[in-house]
N, C-alpha and C positions, 0 to 999 in steps of 0.2 A: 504494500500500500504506500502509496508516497507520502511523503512525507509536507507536514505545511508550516508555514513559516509562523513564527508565533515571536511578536516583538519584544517580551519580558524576556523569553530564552535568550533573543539575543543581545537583550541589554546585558542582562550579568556574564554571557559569554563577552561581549566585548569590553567586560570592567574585568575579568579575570586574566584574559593574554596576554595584557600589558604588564602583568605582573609575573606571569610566567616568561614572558620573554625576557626580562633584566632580573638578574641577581648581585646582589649585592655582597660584596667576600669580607667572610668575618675579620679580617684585618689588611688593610691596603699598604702597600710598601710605599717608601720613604725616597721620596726626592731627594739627590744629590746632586748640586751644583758642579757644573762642567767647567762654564766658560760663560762671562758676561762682557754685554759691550754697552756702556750709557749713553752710548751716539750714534753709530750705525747701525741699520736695521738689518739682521740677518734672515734665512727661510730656509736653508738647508744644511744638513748636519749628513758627515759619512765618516764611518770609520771602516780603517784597512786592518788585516789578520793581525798587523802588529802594533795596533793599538793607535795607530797615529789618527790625528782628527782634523778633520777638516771643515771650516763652513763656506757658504757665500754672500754676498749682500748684493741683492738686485737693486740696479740703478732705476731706481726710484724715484729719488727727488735730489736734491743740489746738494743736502747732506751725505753725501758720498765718498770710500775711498779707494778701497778694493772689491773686486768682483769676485776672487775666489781666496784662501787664506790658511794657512795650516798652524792649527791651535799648538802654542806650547805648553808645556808641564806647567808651568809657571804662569800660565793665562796668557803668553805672548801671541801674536798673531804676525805669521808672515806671507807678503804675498809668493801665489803661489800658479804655476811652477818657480815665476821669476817677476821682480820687480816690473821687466817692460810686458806683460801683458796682462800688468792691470793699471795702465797708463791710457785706458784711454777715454777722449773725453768727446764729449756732444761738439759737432762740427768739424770734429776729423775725419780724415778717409780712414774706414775699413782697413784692416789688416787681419791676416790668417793667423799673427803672432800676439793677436791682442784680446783680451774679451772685452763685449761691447754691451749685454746685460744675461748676468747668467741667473738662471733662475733656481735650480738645482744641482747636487752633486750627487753620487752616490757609488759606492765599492761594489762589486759583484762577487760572486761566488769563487772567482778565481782571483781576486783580488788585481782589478785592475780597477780607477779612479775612471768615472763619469761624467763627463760636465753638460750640462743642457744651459746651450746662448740662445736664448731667446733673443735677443740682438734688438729689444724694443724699447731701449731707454724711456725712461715712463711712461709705459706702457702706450704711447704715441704712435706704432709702427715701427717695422721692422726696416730696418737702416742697411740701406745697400745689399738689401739678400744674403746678408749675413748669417741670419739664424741658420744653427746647426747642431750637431752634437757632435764632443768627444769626446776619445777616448787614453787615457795616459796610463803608461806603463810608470807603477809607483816604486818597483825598483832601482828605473833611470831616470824617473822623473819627467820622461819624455814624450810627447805627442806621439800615438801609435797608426790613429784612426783618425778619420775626420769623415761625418756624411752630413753633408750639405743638404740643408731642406728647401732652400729654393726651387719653386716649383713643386714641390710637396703640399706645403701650405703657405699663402698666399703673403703678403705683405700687410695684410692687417693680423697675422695670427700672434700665438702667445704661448710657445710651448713650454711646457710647467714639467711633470712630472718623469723620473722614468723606471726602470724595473727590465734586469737583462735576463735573461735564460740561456746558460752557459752549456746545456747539455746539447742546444739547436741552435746555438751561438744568434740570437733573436731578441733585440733589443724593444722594449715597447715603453713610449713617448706622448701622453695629452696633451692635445690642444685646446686651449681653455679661452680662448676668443670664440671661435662659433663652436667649436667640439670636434670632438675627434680620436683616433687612437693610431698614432702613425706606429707601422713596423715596418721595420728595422731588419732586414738578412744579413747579417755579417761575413757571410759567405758567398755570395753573388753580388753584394752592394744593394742589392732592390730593396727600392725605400717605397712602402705604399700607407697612402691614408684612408683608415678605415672608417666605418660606424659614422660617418660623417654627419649623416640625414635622421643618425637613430636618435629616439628621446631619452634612450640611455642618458647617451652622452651632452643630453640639453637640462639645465636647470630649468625647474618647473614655476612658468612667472607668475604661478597662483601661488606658491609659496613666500611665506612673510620670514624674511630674514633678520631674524627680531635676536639682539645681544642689550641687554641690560632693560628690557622693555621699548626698545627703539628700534625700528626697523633702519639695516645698514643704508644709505642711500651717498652718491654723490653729486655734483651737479648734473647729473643728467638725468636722477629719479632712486630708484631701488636699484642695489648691485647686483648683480647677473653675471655667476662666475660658472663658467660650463665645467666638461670633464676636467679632473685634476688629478686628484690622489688614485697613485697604483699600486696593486700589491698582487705579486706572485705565489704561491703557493710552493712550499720547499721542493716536490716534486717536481713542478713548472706546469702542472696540467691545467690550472684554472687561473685566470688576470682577472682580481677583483677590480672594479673602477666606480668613482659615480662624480656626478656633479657634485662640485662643492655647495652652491645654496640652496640646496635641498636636502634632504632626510633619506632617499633612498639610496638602495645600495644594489649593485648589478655584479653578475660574473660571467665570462665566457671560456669556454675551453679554448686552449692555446691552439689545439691543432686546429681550429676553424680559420684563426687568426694567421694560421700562417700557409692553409690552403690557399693558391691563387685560382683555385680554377671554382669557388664559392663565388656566387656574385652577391650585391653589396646585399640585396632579399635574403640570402639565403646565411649572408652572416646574421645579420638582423635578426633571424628567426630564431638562431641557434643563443640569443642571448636567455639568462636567465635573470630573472625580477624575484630577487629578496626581499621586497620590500622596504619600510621605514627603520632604517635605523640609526642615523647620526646624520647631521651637516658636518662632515669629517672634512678635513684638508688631505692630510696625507694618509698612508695606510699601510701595515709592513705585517708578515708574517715570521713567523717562529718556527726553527727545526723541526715544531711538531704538530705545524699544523693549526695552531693559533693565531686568529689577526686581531692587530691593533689599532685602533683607532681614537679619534677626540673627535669631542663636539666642543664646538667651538661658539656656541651659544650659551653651554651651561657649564663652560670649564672643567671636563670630565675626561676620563679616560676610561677608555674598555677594552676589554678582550672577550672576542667569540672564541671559543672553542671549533675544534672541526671543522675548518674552512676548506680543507683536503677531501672532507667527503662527497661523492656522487653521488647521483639520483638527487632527490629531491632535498632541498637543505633549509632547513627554517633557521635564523640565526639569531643565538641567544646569551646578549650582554649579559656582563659580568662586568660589574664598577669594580676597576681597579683604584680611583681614587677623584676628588672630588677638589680643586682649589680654586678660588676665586681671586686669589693673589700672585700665583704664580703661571698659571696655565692661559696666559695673557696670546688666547688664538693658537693652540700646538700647531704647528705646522709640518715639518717632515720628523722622519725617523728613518733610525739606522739600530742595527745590531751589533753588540761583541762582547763578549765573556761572558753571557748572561744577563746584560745588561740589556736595556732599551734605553737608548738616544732620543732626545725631542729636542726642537729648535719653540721658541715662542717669538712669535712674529710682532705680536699686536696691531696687528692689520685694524681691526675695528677703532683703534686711537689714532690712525694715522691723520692728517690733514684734510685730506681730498675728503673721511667721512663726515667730516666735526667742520663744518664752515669754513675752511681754511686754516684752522688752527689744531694741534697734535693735543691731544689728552691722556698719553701717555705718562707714567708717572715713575713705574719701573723700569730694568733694564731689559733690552734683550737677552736671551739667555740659550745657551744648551744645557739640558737638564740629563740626570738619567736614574732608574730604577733598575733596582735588581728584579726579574721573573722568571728565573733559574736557580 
């Protein structure tokens, strides 16, 4: 007999899932300070097998000085590979030797240094087809790879995030201006933009991107951040992704993503919709299969369990910790020794949201937690 819908059932079912879906852990680890900076604004954090650390600071605004930087024991910061390519400034020509706005950095599995130049100095456009990613070898310190996204994605884009898969040598890169998920073949060089058209990868403009009771806005209305944060899966079979201002969370199987003979319908189909779970920024998993995330609305941190399993996946937070003082926007992450790396951005204090004026109050910071 079928069954008939009955609205008390599903009021208390839908007052009960949201409580089953978040757990809260009888005791949350303890923040340790990495690295602070009271002036420059950093967004990405990466560390190599042997513990060395790296951030970046995306050229942003006129308070600027380095683009990429390698943290010392002592809190020092040096640029990094070298002095002259982080010399350069708004109204110079282009150079292959120089970075022009890097957005992220991040280590891979075999321990080789990633840098994504977003090449769009305040976020204005992308300056002489510059934007690109590389790749450096952190034992010589030296430029190994270089793949140019000219012609990939377009002179208004804004690539943010990336996440390599070392066992298919397959790098995968958001674009966070219209969206998108560029891959990456490090073995044929073919560079394609996927999910382009998907809603995946679009923030949802009914969604109210609300941090302290205010919806973010600049002068041009509400923020509107598309694809951003990526995380692979230790195996490499699944690329978790979603828009940054919204709450949903997506994942697709890698081998779809690096099929070329799928067309763009047939990628599209094969995404899967996890539903609401955080306006996260960035997003990293764990040896075992653990992803990490922040919401950057409510200053929090989580961990889903099982992010490695098929078939059908429901995902189910777990507050690892809750600060209103220090978790000022988490932004990326990196892994090592057990640790989890975060950068705090405070993107929501910056200028462009607050009238032209910063309300920033802290430092930026890289932070890290033991969850090993």
């Amino acid at each position: 007999m079928p069954l008939k819908f009955c609205p008390r059932i599903a009021l208390v079912v839908s007052l009960i899932l949201p409580l089953v879906a978040q757990v809260v852990l009888a005791q949350s680890p303890k923040m340790e300070p990495v690295f602070q900076d009271n002036t420059y604004q950093i967004t990405g954090v990466a560390v190599s097998k042997q513990g060395r650390v790296f951030v970046n600071y995306p050229y942003w605004t006129d308070t600027y000085r380095y683009a990429v930087a390698e943290v010392g024991k002592d809190g020092s910061v040096k640029p990094y590979p070298t002095a002259t390519y982080n010399t350069w400034r708004e109204g110079q020509a282009v150079s292959p030797d120089k970075w022009i706005c890097v957005q992220s950095v991040h280590v891979d599995a075999k321990d080789r240094l990633w840098i994504v130049d977003a090449a769009s100095p305040k976020q204005n456009g992308v300056v002489g087809g510059a934007h690109r990613l590389v790749c450096l070898n952190l034992a010589t310190n030296q430029v190994e790879k270089v793949f140019p996204m000219q012609g990939i994605v377009g002179s208004d884009s804004y690539l943010n995030d990336i996440r390599v898969d070392t066992d298919h040598e397959v790098a995968y890169v958001t674009e966070s201006k219209q969206g998108g998920i560029v891959v990456v073949d490090m073995k044929s060089g073919k560079t394609r933009l996927l999910l382009k058209n998907d809603s995946s990868v679009k923030a949802d403009p009914s969604y109210k991107f609300v941090i302290d009771g205010r919806e973010l806005r600049d002068n041009l209305g509400p923020v509107r951040f598309q694809s951003d944060g990526l995380a692979l899966t230790p195996d490499f079979t699944y690329l978790y992704y979603k828009p940054l201002s919204d709450n949903k969370l997506y994942r697709i199987k890698t081998e779809h993503l690096r099929d070329s003979a799928l067309s763009a319908q047939e990628v599209s189909a094969r995404v899967e919709d996890l539903g609401q779970v955080a306006s996260t920024d960035g997003m990293i998993t764990d040896n075992n299969g653990n992803l990490y995330l922040g919401d950057d609305q409510t200053y929090t941190l989580y961990r889903i369990p099982g992010a490695s399993s098929s078939g059908t996946f429901k995902p189910t937070k777990q507050v690892l910790l809750t600060d209103k003082n220090r978790l000022m926007w988490p932004d990326s992450y990196a892994l090592y020794n057990g640790y989890l790396y975060l950068t705090t951005s405070h993107i929501q204090h910056m200028a462009k949201h607050n009238g032209g004026k910063s309300t920033r109050k802290g430092p930026y910071e890289v932070l890290r937690l033991k969850i090993e």
